[in-house]
N, C-alpha and C positions, 0 to 999 in steps of 0.2 A: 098759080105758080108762085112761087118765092121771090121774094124782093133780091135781085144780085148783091153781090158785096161790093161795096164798094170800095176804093181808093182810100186806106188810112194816109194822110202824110207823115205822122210821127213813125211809121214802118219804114228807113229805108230797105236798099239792099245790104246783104251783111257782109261785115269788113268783123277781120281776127281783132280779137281786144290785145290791145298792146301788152297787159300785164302778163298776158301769156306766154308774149314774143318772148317776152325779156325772159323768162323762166328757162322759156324751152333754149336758146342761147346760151343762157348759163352750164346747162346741164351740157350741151355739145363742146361747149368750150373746156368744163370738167372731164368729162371721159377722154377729149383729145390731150390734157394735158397728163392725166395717167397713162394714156398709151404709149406717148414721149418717155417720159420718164422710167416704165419700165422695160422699152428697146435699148434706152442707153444705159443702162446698168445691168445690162443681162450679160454683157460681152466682164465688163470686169470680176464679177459674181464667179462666173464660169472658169476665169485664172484664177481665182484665187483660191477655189476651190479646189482646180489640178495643182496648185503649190502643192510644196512635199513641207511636210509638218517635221519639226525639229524635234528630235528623240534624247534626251538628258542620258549624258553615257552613263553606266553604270559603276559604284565605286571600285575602281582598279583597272577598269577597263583601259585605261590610257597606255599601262605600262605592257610589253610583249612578254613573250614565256621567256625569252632569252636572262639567262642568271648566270653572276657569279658567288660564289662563294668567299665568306669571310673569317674573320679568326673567333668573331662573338656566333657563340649558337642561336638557331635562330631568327638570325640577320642575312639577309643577302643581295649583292645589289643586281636591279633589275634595268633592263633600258627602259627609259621614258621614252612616250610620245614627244615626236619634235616640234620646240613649239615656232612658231613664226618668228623671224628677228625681225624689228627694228627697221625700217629703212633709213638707211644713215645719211645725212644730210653731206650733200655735197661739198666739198673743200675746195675751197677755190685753189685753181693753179695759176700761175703766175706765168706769162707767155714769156717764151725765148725762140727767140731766131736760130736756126739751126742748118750746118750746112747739108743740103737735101742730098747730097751724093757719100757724105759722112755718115760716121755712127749715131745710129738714134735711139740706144739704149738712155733708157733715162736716169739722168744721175743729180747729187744736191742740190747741182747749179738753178734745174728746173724747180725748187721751190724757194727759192731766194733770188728775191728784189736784187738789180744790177746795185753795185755800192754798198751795200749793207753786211754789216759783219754780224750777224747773228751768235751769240751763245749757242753752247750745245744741247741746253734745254730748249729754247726754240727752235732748234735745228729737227730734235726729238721729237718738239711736239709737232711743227707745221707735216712731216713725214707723216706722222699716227694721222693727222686731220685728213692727208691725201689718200689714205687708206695704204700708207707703204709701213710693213710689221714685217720687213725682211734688211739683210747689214743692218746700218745704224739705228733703223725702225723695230729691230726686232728687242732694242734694249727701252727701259722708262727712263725718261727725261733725270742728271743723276741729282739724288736726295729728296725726289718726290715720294719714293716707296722703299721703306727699305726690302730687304730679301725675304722672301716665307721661309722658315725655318719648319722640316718635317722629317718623315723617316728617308736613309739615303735607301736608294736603289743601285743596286748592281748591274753595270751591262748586261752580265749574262744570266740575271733573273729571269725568268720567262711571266711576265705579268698576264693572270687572268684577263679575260673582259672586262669594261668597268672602272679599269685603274691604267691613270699613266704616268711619263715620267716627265716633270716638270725642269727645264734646266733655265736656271740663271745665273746674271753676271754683279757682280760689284760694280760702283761708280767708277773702280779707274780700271776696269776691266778684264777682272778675274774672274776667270770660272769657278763656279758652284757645282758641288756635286747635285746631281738629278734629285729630286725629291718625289715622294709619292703623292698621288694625287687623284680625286675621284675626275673619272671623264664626264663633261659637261654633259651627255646624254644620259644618264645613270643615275638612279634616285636606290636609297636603299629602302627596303621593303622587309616587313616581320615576318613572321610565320604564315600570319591571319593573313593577310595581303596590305595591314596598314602601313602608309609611307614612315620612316621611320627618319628623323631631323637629322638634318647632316651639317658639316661645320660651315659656314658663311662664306670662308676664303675653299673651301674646298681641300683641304689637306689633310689628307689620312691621320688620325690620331691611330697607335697602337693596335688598340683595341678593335678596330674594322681593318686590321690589316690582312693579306689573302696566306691563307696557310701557308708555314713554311720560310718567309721572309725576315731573313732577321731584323730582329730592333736594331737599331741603331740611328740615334739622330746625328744630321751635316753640321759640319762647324764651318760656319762664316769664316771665310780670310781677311786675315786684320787689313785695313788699309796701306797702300807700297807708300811708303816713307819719299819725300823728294828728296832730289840731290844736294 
């Protein structure tokens, strides 16, 4: 018979080698930190995806079919797209007591300080600040603008689309005949569909005026002489 084996001491029992631990660790700690990361970016992925993508209009597209016709061939004005205004900054008002069974139509008093005698250009301006462009708001403060000078317009013109009639006053407050004027939503446009430069103040020169209208330019009223 064979000699048994015996008892090595240098054999224990087996225990995992630690460089292993560490590896295999690593590796559960990698996969679990990719699987984080791509749960929570799968929710924003997926909006942003269903966004609706922004499409560059096409040139002319802004303006609609609606036209008027002019006195240059050619030329004719079209409506513009309207564009966003401005939110205008609020104007401070000025509080007044008021009796709650009285009129409460709002009148000067509400933008002037009790005591204060204001001029009529701040009278002018504080009004334009509160957004009132109706009585005394509806003139400029006097000698900050003079008058636009353009073709007059007749009452009983019948104006195309495109053009309107502008009226103003003199500083000591005389009427001005009506003058012609492109409407703020109206761009003029060529043939091709290119936008065609219009005057800065907006004032009909001759030449884009709507068939039919006679020339003729307003004359300013000289200023009333005091007593």
């Amino acid at each position: 018979m064979g000699t048994p084996p015996r008892h090595r001491p240098d054999r224990g029992a087996w225990k995992p080698a630690i460089g292993f631990l560490v590896i295999a660790a690593g590796l559960v700690a990698g996969a679990l930190a990719g699987w984080w990361t791509s749960t929570s970016s799968t929710p924003s992925t997926a909006s942003d995806a269903g966004a609706p993508t922004p499409v560059a209009a096409a040139p002319g597209a802004s303006a609609s079919v609606a036209s008027a016709p002019t006195s240059t061939p050619g030329v004719a004005l079209v409506r513009a797209a309207p564009a966003s205004a401005p939110a205008a900054p609020a104007a401070p008002r000025i509080a007044r007591l008021r009796d709650p069974n009285g009129d409460q139509t709002p009148d000067i008093a509400d933008f002037i300080n009790a005591g204060e005698k204001p001029t009529m250009n701040e009278v002018i301006d504080r009004l334009h600040q509160a957004g009132v462009h109706t009585g005394l708001g509806a003139f400029n403060p006097p000698g900050t603008r003079p008058p636009l000078v353009g073709l007059a317009v007749p009452e009983d013109f019948a104006l195309p689309p495109g053009y309107v009639r502008h009226y103003q006053a003199t500083d000591d407050g005389q009427r001005i005949e009506p003058i012609l004027m492109f409407a703020p939503d109206w761009q003029l446009q060529a043939a091709d569909g290119r936008p065609v430069a219009m005057p800065a103040n907006r004032v009909v020169p001759p030449e884009l005026a709507p068939p039919g209208l006679p020339i003729r330019r307003i004359v300013v009223p000289a200023p009333v002489e005091g007593p």
